[in-house]
N, C-alpha and C positions, 0 to 999 in steps of 0.2 A: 152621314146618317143613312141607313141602308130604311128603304121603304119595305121590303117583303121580308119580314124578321122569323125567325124559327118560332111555331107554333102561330102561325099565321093558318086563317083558310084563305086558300086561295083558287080559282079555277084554269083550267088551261084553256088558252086561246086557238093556238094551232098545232098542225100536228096529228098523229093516228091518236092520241087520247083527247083530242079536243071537245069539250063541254064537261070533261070529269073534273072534278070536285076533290079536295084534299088538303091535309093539313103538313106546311111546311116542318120535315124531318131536323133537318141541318141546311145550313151552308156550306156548299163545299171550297167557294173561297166567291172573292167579289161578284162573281155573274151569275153561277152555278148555286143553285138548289136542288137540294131531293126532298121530293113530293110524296108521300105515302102514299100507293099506289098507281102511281104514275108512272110512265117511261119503266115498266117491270117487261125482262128479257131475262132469256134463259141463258143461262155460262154453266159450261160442260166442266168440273171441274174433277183434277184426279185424287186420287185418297193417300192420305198422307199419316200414315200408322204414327209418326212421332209426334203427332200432331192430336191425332186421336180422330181426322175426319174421313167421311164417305166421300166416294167417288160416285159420281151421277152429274143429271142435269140441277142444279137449281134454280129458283128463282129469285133475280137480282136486281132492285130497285136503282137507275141508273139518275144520273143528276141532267136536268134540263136549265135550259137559258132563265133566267129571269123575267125577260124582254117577253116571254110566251106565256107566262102567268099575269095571272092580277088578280088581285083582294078581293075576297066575300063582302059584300055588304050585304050584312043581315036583313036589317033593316027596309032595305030597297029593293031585296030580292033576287039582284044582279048583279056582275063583277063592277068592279068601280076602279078609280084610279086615285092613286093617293099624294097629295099636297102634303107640303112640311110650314108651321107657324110657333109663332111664338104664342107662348104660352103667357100667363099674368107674372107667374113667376120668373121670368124668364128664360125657360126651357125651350126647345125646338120639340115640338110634340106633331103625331101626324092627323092630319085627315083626311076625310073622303071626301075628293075633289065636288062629287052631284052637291051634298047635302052639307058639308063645314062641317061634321060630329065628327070627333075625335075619336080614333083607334081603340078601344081596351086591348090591351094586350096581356 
């Protein structure tokens, strides 16, 4: 069960974007997230007529560790770190490790 799920807020820990704030994009596979506006680098990219694109610089939202993020807790005001329980029904549901309240996701 993956703790930092697409459409997460999550903040960055370290790093040149550290203290920004952002809602998980995708997963790029087990470790790897892209963060909306996070880890954004330019790539020079060339034009490609059969394609139908421009050639220039853009701007490319790159995927970051996981391990460098952690959870909004609304709530608390500050990043948190997130626990897995069972639930009544018995589902593995997550929470915020400070307070025990369960994730909406």
């Amino acid at each position: 069960m993956n703790k930092i799920r697409k459409g997460d807020q999550v903040v960055v820990l370290t790093g040149r974007d550290k203290g920004k704030r952002g809602t998980v994009a995708e997963r790029v596979d087990a470790d790897y997230i892209v963060v909306e506006g996070v880890n954004v680098v330019k790539k020079h990219v060339k034009p490609n007529p059969l394609k139908g694109t421009q050639g220039g610089v853009v701007d490319k939202t790159m995927p970051i560790h996981q391990s460098n993020v952690a959870i909004w807790n609304a709530a608390a005001g500050k990043a948190d770190r997130v626990g897995i329980k069972k639930s009544q029904d018995g589902k593995n549901v997550r929470v915020f490790k400070s307070s025990g309240e369960e994730i909406k996701a």
